[in-house]
N, C-alpha and C positions, 0 to 999 in steps of 0.2 A: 419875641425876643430872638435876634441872629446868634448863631455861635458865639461869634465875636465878642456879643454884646454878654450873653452867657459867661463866658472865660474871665473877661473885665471884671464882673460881679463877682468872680471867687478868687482873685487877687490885688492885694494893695500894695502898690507901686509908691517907693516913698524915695526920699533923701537919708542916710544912715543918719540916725542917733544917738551919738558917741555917749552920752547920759543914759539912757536906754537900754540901746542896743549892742551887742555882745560883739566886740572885736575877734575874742577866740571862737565865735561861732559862725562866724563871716573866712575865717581864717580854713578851719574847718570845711564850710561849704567848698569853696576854691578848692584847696585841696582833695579833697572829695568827689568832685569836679572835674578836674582837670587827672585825675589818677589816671581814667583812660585815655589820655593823650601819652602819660605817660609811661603805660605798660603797652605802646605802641612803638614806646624810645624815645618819644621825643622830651626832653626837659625844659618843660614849661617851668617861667618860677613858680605860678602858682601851685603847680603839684606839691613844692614843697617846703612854700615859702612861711614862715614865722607867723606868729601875730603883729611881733614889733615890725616885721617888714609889709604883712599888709598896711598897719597904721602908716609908713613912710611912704607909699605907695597911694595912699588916697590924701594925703596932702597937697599933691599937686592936681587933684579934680574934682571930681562931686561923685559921689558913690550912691549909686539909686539900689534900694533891696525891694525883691516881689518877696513878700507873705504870703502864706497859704493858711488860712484859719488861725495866724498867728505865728505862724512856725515861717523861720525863714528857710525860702528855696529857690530863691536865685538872687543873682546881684549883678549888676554889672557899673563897668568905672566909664564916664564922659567927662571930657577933656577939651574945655570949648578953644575955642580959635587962639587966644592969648597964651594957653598952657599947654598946645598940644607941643609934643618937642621928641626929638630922637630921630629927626630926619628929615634931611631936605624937605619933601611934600608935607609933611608934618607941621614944621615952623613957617609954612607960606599962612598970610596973614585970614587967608579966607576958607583954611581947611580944621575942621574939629575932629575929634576922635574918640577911638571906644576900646575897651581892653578888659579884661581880668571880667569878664563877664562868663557866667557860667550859674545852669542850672544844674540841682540837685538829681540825680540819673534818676531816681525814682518818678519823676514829675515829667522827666520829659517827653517830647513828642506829641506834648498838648497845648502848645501856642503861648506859653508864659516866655518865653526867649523870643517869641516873635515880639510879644507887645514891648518886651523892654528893648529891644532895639526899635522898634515905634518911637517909645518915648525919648531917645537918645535923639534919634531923627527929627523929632518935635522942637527937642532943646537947642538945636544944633540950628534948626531953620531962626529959633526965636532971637538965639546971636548972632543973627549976622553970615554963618557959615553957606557957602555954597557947596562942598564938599565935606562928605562925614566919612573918612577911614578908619582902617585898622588893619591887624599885620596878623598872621597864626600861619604854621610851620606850611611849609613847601608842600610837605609829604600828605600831609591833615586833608586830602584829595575829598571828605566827608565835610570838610569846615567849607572849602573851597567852592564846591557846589554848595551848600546852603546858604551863604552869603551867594554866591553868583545869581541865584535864585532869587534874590532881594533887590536887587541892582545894583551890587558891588561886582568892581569890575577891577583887574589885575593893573597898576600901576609900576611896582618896581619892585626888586626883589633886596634885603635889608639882613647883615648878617648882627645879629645881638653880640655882644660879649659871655655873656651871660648863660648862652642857649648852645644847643651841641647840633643845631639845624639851622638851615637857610628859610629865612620868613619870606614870603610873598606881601605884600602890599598891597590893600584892595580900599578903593573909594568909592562914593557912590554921590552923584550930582546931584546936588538938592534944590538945583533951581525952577524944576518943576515940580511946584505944590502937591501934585497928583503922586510924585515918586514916593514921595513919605509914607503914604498909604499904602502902597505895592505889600499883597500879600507875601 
């Protein structure tokens, strides 16, 4: 059995389960999450955003959660071609997107943020997308390369209302089959 294959086997990669699954602890992770972005300055919403604002926030996408033995420790938001929205490159009709993604600090640095941007990339090839973006602070020089790393590549720079930084723009061409799989 590969690493790979290894990692896969101790997490389950699902769709949230509003019946189920705990909105305040999805809320929780985010924030959680995102704290070291923001004892770095930068104000992400999710460092500090609500329950009732994540529930508003995954309205307009599909929210996938990785499990660890049960226990949730990462999530991230996909936003296929019809719904991606907030920006020029965003609302072109053949570009999908990713956000509010974030694993549990305890978990990281063991490939569970790689597979779920995998599977985002999966979802994204199965609608139609040839481009899968997404945006994280200027200064996030840490976020910047790890995505760059992936083959997301600097498209335009996008100031939020909402944020006290200028975001970068980063996409990643999905019309070669073989990209999706790029470690």
């Amino acid at each position: 059995m590969s690493d790979a294959d290894a990692l896969q086997s101790q997490i389950v990669i699902r769709p949230f389960q509003p019946q189920t699954d705990s909105i305040e602890d999805l809320t929780r992770l985010l924030n959680q999450s995102y704290q070291t972005l923001a004892d770095m300055g930068f104000q992400f919403v999710a460092s500090y955003q609500d329950a009732a604002r994540t529930r508003k926030r995954m309205q307009n996408g599909h929210c996938l959660v990785g499990l660890l033995e049960g226990e949730l420790i990462a999530t991230i938001m996909y936003y296929p071609p019809a719904l991606a929205k907030g920006t020029q490159w965003y609302e072109q009709s053949h570009v999908a997107k990713f956000g509010q993604f974030a694993v549990n600090p305890l978990h990281r640095k063991r490939g569970f943020g790689d597979l779920l941007i995998r599977r985002v990339e999966e979802l994204a090839v199965q609608d139609g997308a040839a481009e899968l973006a997404l945006d994280t602070a200027e200064g996030a020089h840490h976020l910047i390369r790890y995505y760059s790393a992936r083959g997301y590549r600097f498209v335009d720079y996008v100031q939020w209302n909402e944020t006290n930084y200028r975001s970068v723009l980063l996409s990643k061409s999905l019309s070669d089959p073989s990209a999706v799989l790029m470690p």
